[in-house]
C-alpha positions, 0 to 999 in steps of 0.5 A: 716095256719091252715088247712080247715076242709071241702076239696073242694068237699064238699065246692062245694056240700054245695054252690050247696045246696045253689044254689038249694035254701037253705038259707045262714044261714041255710047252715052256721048253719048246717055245722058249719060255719060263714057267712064270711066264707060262703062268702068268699067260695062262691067267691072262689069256686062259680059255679064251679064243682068238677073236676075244684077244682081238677084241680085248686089244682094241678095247685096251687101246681105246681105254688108253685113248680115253685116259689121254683124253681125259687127262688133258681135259683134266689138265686144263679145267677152264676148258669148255665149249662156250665162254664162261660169260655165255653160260653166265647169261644162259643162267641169268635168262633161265632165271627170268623164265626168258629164252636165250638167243632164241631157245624155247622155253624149258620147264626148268627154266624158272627154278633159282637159287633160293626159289622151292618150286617154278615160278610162274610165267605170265602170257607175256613174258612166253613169246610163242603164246603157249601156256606159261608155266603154273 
C-alpha cells in the first residue's frame, strides 16, 4: 500500500484549516490533494486532536500484532502450554477428587462426566486434614 505523504498530525492541522473556515477546495489545491482524499480524511480524522491519532495508531498497531498472534495460534492447534498427557492426568486426578503433583484440593474437582453433583470426599482421601468436601 503505498505510503501517505502528510502523517496524521498534519492531516488533523489541515482539516483544522478547514473548520476555521477555509474552503475545501482551496485546502485541496494548496496541499495537493483531491477532493476524494479531502473527504475521505475528513471521516477519518474528523474532530479529532493530535494526541487522539497517536493513540488511535498505537492501538492499530497492537491490533495488528494481536491478529499475527493469534493467527499462528490458529495455525497451530495442538499447540499448548503442557502436553496433552499432562492435562489428561490433571483430568483424571481431578476426577478422583486427588491433587495432582501437590495442588490442593478444588471444589470442582469431583464433578465428572456422568455425575449431577460433587462427589463427596472422605477424611482420607483429603491430605491436608481439611473437611472433605459434602
Amino acid at each position: 500500500m503505498k505510503r501517505s505523504r502528510f502523517s496524521a498530525e498534519q492531516i488533523i492541522c489541515i482539516l483544522k484549516e478547514h473548520q476555521a473556515g477555509l474552503g475545501a477546495k482551496e485546502l485541496c489545491r494548496k496541499h495537493g490533494l483531491s477532493d476524494a482524499t479531502f473527504s475521505k480524511r475528513r471521516s477519518r480524522y474528523g474532530g479529532m486532536e493530535v494526541s487522539d491519532a497517536r493513540r488511535l495508531k498505537a492501538l492499530e498497531a497492537e491490533n495488528t500484532t494481536l491478529k499475527e498472534m493469534l493467527g499462528m495460534g490458529a495455525a497451530n492447534p495442538m499447540r499448548s502450554s503442557e502436553p496433552a498427557e499432562a492435562s489428561e492426568a490433571r483430568f483424571e486426578a481431578a476426577c478422583r477428587g486427588l491433587g495432582y503433583e501437590g495442588e490442593e484440593l478444588f471444589a470442582a474437582a469431583s464433578l465428572c462426566a456422568g455425575r449431577d453433583r460433587p462427589a463427596p470426599v472422605s477424611a482420607a482421601a483429603n491430605p491436608a486434614g481439611g473437611p472433605g468436601i459434602a
